[in-house]
C-alpha positions in Angstrom: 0.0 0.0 0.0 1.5 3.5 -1.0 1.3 5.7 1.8 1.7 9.8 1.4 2.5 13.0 2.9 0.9 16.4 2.6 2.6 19.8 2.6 0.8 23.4 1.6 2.2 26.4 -0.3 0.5 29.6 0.2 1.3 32.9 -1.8 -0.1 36.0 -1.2 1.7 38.1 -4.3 -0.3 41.5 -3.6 1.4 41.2 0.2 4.7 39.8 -1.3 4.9 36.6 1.3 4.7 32.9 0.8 3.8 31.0 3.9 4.4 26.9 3.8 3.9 23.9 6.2 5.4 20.7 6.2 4.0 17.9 7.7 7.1 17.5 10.0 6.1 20.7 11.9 8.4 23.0 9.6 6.6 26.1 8.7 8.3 29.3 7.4 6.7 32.7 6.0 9.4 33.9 3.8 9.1 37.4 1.4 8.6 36.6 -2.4 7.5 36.8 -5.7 7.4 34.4 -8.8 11.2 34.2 -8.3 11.2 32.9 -4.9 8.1 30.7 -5.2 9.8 28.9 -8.4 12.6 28.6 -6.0 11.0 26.8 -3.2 8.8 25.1 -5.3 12.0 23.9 -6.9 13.5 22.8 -3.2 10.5 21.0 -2.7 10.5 19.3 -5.9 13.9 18.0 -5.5 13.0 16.6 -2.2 10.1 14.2 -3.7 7.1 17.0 -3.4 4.9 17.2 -6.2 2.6 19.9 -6.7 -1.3 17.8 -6.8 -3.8 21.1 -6.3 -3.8 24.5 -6.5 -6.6 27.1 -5.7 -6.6 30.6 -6.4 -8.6 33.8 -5.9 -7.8 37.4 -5.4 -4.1 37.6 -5.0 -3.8 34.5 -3.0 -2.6 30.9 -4.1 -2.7 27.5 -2.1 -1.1 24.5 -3.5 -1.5 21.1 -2.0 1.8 18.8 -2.2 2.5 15.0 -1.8 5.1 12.7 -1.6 5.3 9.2 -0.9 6.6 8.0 2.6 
């Protein structure tokens, strides 16, 4: 049986932050743009997190990650 974990991703781009939570208790809330959140999602990426949903509205973005454990 596969079994997975979940992180989140959340930009606010009018506010310039990106907020995101690991399921290991990291959470950060770092300043950024398209340049930074290509760059984390990049970090995660290499680290086995795959981007599965995204929802949007306003100026605010919240992707849903997995990765198998």
């Amino acid at each position: 049986m596969e079994r997975w974990e979940y992180a989140i991703v959340e930009w606010l781009w009018n506010q310039d932050w990106i907020h995101y939570l690991l399921p290991d208790g990291t959470h950060n809330r770092l300043k950024g743009s398209y340049a930074e959140v290509v760059e984390l999602l990049t970090n995660l990426g290499q680290e086995g997190w795959e981007v599965v949903s995204a929802v949007a509205t306003g100026k605010w973005i919240l992707w849903t990650l997995k990765r198998r454990i």
